[in-house]
LUMVOLO-837679 format. One record per residue (C-alpha): x, y, z; residue number from 1. Coordinates in nm, 3 decimals, padded with zeros to 5 digits. Each point is the difference from the previous one (the first is absolute). Example, Ala and Ser with C-alpha at 12.3 -4.5 7.8 and 13.67 -1.06 7.14 Angstrom:
2
<node><X>01.230</X><Y>-00.450</Y><Z>00.780</Z><num>1</num></node>
<node><X>00.137</X><Y>00.344</Y><Z>-00.066</Z><num>2</num></node>
END
This chain:
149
<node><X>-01.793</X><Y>16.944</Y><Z>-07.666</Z><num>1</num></node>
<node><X>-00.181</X><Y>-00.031</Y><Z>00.346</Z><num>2</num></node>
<node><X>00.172</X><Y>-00.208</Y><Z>00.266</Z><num>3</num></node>
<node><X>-00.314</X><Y>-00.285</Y><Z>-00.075</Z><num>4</num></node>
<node><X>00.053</X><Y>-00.049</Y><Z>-00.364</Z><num>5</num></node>
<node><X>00.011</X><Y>-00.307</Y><Z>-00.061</Z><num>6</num></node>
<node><X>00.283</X><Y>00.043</Y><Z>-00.237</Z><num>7</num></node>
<node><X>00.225</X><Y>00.056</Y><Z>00.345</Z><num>8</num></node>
<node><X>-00.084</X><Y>-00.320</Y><Z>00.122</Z><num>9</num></node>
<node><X>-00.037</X><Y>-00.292</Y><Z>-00.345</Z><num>10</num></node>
<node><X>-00.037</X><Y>-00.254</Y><Z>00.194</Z><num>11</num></node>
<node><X>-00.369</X><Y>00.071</Y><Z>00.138</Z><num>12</num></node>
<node><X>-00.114</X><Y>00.040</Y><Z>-00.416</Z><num>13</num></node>
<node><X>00.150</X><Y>-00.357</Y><Z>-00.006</Z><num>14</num></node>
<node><X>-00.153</X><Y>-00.154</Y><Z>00.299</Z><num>15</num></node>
<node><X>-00.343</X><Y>00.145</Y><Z>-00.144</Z><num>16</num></node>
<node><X>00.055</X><Y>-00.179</Y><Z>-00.321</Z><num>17</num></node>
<node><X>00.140</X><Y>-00.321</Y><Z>00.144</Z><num>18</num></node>
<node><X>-00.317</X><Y>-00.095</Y><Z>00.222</Z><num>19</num></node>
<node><X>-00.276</X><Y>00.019</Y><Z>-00.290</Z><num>20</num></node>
<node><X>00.251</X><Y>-00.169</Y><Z>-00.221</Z><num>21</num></node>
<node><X>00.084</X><Y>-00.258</Y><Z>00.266</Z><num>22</num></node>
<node><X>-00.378</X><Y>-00.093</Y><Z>00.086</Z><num>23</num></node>
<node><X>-00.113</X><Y>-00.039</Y><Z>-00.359</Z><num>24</num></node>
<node><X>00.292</X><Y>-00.225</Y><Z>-00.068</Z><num>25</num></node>
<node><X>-00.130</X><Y>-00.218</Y><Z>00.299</Z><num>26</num></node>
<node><X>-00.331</X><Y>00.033</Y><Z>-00.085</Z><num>27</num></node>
<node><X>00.067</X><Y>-00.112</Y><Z>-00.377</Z><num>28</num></node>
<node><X>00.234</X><Y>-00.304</Y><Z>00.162</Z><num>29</num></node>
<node><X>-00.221</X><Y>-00.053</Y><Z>00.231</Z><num>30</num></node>
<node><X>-00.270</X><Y>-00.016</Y><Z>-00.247</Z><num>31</num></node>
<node><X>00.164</X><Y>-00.220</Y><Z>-00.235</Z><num>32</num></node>
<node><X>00.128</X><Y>-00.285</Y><Z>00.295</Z><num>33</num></node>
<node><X>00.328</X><Y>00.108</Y><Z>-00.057</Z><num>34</num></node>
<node><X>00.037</X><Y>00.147</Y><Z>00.356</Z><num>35</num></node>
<node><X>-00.174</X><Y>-00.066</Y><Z>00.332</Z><num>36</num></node>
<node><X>-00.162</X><Y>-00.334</Y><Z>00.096</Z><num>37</num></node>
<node><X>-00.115</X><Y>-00.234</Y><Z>-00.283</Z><num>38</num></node>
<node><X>-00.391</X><Y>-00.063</Y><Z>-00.030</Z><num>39</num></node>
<node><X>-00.119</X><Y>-00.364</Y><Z>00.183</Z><num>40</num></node>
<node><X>-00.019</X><Y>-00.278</Y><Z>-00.330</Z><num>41</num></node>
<node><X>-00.351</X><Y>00.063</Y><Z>-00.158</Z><num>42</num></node>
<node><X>-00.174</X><Y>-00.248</Y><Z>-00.159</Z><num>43</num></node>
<node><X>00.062</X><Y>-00.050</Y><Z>-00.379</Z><num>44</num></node>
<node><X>-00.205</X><Y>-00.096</Y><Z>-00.306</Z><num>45</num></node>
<node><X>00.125</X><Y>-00.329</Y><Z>00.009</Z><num>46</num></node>
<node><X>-00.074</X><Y>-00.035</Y><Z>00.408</Z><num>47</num></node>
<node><X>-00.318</X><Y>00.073</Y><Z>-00.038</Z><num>48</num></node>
<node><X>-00.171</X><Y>-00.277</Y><Z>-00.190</Z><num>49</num></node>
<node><X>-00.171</X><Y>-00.231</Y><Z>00.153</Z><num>50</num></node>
<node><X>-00.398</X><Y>-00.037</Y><Z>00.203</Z><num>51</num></node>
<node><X>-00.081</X><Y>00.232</Y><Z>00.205</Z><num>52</num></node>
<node><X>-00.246</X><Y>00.021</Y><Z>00.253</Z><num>53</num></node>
<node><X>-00.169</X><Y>00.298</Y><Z>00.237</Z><num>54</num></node>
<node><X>-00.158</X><Y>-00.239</Y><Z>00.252</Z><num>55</num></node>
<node><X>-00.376</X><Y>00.131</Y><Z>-00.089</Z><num>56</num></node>
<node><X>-00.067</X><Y>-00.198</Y><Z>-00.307</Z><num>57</num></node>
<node><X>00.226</X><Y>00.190</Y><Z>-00.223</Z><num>58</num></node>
<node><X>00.269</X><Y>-00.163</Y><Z>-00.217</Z><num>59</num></node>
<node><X>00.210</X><Y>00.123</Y><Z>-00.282</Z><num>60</num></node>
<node><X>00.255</X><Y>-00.216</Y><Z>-00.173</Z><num>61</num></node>
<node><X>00.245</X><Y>00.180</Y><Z>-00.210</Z><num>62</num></node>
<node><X>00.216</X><Y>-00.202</Y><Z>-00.264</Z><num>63</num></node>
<node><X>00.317</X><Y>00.045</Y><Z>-00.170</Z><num>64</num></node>
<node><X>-00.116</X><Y>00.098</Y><Z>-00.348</Z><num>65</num></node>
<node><X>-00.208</X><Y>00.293</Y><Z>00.135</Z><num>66</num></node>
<node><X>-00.339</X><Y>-00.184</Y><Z>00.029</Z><num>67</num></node>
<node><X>-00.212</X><Y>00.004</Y><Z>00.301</Z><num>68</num></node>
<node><X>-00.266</X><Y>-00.144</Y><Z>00.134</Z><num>69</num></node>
<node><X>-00.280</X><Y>00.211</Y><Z>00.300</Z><num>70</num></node>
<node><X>-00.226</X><Y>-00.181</Y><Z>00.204</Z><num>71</num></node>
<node><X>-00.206</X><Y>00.219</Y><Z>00.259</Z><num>72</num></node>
<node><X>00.208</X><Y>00.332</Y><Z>00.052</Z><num>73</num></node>
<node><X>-00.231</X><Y>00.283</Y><Z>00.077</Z><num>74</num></node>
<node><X>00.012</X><Y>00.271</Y><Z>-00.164</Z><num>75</num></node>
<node><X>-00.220</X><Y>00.335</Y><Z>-00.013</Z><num>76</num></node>
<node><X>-00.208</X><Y>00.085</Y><Z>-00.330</Z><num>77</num></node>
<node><X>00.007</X><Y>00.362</Y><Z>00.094</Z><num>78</num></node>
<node><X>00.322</X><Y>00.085</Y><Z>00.084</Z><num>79</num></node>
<node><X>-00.120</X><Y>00.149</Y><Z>00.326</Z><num>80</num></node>
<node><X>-00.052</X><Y>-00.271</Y><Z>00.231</Z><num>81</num></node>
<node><X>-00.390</X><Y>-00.025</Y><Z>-00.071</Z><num>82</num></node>
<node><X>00.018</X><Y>-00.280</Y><Z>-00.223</Z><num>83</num></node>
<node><X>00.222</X><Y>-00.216</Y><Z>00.244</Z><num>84</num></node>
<node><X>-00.099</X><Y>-00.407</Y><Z>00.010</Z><num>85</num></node>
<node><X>-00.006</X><Y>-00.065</Y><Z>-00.356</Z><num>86</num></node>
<node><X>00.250</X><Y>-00.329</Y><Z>-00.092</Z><num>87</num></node>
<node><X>00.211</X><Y>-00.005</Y><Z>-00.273</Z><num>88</num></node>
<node><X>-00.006</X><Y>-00.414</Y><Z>-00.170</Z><num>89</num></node>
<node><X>00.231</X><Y>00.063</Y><Z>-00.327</Z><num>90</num></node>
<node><X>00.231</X><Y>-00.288</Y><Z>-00.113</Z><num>91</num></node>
<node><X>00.146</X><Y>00.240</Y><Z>-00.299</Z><num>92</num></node>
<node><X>00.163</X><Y>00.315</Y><Z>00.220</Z><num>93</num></node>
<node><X>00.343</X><Y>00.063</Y><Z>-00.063</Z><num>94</num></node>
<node><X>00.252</X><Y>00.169</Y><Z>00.210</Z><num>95</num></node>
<node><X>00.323</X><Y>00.176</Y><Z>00.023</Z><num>96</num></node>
<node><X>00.238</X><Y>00.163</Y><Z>00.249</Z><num>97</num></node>
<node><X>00.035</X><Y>00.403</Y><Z>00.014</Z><num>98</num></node>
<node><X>00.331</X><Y>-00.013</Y><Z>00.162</Z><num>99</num></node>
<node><X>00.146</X><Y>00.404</Y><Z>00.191</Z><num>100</num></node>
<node><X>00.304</X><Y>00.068</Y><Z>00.014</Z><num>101</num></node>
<node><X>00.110</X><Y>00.058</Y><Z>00.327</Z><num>102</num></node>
<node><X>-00.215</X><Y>-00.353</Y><Z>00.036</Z><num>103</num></node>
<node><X>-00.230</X><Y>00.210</Y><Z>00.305</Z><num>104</num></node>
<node><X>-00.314</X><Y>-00.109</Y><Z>-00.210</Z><num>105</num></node>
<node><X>-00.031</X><Y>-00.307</Y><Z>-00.271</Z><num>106</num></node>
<node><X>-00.289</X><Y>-00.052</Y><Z>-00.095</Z><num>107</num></node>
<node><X>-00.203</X><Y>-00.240</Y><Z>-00.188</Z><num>108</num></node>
<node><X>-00.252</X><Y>00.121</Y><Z>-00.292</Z><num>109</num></node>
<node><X>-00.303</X><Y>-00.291</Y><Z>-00.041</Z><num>110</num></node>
<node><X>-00.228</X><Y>00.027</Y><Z>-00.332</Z><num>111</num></node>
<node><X>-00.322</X><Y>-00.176</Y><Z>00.023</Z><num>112</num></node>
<node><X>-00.326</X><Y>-00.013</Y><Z>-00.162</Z><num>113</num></node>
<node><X>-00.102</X><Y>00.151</Y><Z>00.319</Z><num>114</num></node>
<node><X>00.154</X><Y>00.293</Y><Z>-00.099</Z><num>115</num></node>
<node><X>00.340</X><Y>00.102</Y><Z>00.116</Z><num>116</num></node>
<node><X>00.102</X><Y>-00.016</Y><Z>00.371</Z><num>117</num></node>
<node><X>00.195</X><Y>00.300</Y><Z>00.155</Z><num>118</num></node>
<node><X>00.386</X><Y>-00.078</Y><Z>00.025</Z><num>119</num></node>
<node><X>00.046</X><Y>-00.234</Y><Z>00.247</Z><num>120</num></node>
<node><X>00.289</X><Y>00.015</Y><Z>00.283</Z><num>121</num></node>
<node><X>00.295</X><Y>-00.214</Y><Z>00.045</Z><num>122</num></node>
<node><X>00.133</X><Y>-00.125</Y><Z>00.295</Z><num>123</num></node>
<node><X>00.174</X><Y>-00.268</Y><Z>00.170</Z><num>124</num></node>
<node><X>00.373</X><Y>-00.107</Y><Z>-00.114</Z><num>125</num></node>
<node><X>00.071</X><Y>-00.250</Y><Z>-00.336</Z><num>126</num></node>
<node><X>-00.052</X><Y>-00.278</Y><Z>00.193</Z><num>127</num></node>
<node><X>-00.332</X><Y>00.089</Y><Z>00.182</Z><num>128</num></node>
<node><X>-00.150</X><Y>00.261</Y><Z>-00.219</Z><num>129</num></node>
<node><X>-00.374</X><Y>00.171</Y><Z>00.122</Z><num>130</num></node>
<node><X>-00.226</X><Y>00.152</Y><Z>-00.282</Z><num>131</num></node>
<node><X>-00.223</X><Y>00.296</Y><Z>00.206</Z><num>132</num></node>
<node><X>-00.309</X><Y>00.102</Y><Z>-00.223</Z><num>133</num></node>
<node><X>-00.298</X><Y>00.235</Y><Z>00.148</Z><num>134</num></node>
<node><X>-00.353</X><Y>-00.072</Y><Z>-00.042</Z><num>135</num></node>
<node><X>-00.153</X><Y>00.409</Y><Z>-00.020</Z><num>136</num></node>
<node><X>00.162</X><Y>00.231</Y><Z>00.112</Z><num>137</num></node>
<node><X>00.376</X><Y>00.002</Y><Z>00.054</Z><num>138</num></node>
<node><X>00.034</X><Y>00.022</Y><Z>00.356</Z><num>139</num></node>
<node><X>00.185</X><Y>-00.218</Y><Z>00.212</Z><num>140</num></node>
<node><X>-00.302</X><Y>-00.168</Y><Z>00.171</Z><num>141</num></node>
<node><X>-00.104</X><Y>-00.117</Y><Z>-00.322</Z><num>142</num></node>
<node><X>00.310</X><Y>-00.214</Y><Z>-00.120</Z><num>143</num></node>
<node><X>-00.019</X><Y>-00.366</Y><Z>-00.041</Z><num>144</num></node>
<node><X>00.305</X><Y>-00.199</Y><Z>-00.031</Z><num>145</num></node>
<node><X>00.097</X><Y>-00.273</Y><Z>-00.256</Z><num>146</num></node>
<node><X>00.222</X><Y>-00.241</Y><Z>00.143</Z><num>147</num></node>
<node><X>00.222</X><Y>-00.252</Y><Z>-00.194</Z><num>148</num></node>
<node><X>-00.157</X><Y>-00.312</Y><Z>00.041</Z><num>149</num></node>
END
């Protein structure tokens, strides 16, 4: 046995053990909202019925029972921004909430018979929830806000 085995000195085999151990614990708490601060109040299913509006003609109105109704959202045909302009008119879309747990990223999920929309973003809190779709291309330039109206 060398004088730097680390048989002559247990307590370093420990401390290499404890801090992995330690931060995945944390991590997994962390994770899980059982440690660290709690995530802001996110809007809910319930919260977010109601008319919305994105101030350029657009307006969705999402109901209790799932239903929707689309008037004017752009949307791209192509999936790459080359068919952005069209406008979605559907009174028989239907909806639902995708909700992420931690709550970083809800997101609602609008059929039409324009064809499904990408996921769009939630934001806001219960009582003033925001609805952030894209027309083309994902970027942040691009996103149009639905406001509670």
């Amino acid at each position: 046995m060398g004088t730097g085995s680390w048989r002559s000195r247990p307590w370093l085999l420990w401390a290499l053990l404890a801090v992995p151990a330690a931060a995945t614990i944390a991590g997994a708490g962390t994770y899980a909202g059982a440690l660290g601060p709690q995530d802001p109040p996110k809007p809910g299913r319930a919260d977010l019925v109601g008319r919305y509006e994105d101030g350029e003609g657009g307006v969705v109105t999402l109901r209790a029972d799932g239903t929707a109704e689309v008037r004017g959202i752009e949307y791209d045909l192509y999936d790459d921004g080359s068919g952005v302009g069209k406008r979605c008119e559907d009174d028989a879309a239907t909806w639902f909430l995708e909700e992420t747990r931690p709550r970083w990223h809800n997101a609602v999920n609008v059929f039409n018979d324009c064809g499904f929309f990408q996921p769009w973003d939630v934001d806001g809190s219960p009582s003033d929830p925001r609805i952030v779709y894209y027309a083309g291309d994902p970027a942040p330039d691009t996103g149009r806000v639905l406001t509670r109206r």
